[in-house]
N, C-alpha and C positions, 0 to 999 in steps of 0.2 A: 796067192792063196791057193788050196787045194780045191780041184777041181769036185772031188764028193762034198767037204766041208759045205759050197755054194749052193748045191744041190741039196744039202740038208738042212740047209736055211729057208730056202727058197719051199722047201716040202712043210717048215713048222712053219714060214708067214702064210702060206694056204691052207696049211691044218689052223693057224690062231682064227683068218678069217673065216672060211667055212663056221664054226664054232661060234662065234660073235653073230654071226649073222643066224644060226640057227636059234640061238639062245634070246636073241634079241623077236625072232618072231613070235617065240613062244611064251616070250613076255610080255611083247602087245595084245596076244589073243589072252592072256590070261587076267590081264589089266582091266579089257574091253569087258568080258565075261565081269569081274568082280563087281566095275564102278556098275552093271546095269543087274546084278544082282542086289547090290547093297540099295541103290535108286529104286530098285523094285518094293523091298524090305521097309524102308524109309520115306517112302512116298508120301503119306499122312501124316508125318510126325511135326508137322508146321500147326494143325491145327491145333493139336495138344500141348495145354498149358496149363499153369497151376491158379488157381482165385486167391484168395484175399488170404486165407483158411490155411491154404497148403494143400489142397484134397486138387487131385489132378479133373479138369474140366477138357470135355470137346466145345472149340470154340471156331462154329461155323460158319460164319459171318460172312455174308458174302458170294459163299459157296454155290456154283448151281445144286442143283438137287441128288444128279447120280454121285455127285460129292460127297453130298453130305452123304447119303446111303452107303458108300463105298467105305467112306472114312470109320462110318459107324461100325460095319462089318468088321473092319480092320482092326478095331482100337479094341485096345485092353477094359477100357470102358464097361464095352458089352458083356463081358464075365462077371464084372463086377453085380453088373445091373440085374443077371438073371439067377446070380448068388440070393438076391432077396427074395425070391420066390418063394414062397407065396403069399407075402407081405405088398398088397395092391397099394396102398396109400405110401408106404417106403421106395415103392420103385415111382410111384407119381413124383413124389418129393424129389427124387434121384435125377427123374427125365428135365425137371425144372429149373433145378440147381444145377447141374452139373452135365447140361447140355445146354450151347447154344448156337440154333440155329432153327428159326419158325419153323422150315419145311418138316425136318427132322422131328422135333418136337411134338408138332401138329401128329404125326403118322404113327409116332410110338404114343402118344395117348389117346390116341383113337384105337390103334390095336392091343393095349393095353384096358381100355374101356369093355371091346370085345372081349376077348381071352376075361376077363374078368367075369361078364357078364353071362358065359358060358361055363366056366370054373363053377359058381355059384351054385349057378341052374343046375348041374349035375350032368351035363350034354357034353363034359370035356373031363377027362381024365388029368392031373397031375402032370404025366409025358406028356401030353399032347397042348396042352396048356404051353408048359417051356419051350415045344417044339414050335408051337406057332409062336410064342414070344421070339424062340431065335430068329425065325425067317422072316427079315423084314426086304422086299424090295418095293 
């Protein structure tokens, strides 16, 4: 065989593996990045489940508490829940049915009870009502 022929073989098996091997790194760090983006995204979606009904519920059972609170924050839920504002007794019904988890539960109708009880009195604004509705830790 000719002596460039061997040399230009020898030049494309180190060009094929250079390539493989760079391609392949950039495909473990982009794997690495996805699976803990999507784990990130995904995190909460064990507790959310459907009832009896079809109506999607948070079902916390179990959960320590910055769970629950975290999950609550996270979930689609909590749009729902401050969509009824300013319907006090539909978001009670809301936090009863379609939460469960005591800790959880116990905190949003207790600051629910607030906010309420200030909304009334005239000591809380509309915004400032939802705002304290949304912050709950």
């Amino acid at each position: 065989m000719d002596k460039s022929f061997m040399i230009f073989i020898a030049i494309g098996i180190g060009f094929l593996y250079f390539i493989t091997t760079f391609i392949g790194d950039i495909q473990a760090e982009d794997d690495a990045y996805q699976n803990k983006d999507y784990n990130t995204k995904h995190l909460y979606d064990k507790y959310q489940t459907l009832d009896n009904i079809g109506q999607e519920i948070l079902d916390l059972t179990g959960a320590p508490k910055s769970v629950q609170f975290s999950a609550w924050n996270d979930s689609l839920l909590k749009d729902d829940f401050l969509e009824l504002f300013p319907n006090f007794s539909e978001m009670k019904l809301f936090v009863n049915d379609r939460i469960i988890g005591k800790e959880l539960q116990n905190k949003l109708n207790q600051n629910l009870e607030g906010v309420e009880n200030k909304f009334f009195s005239g000591d809380m604004t509309a915004g400032q009502a939802k705002r304290e509705l949304n912050l709950l830790q």
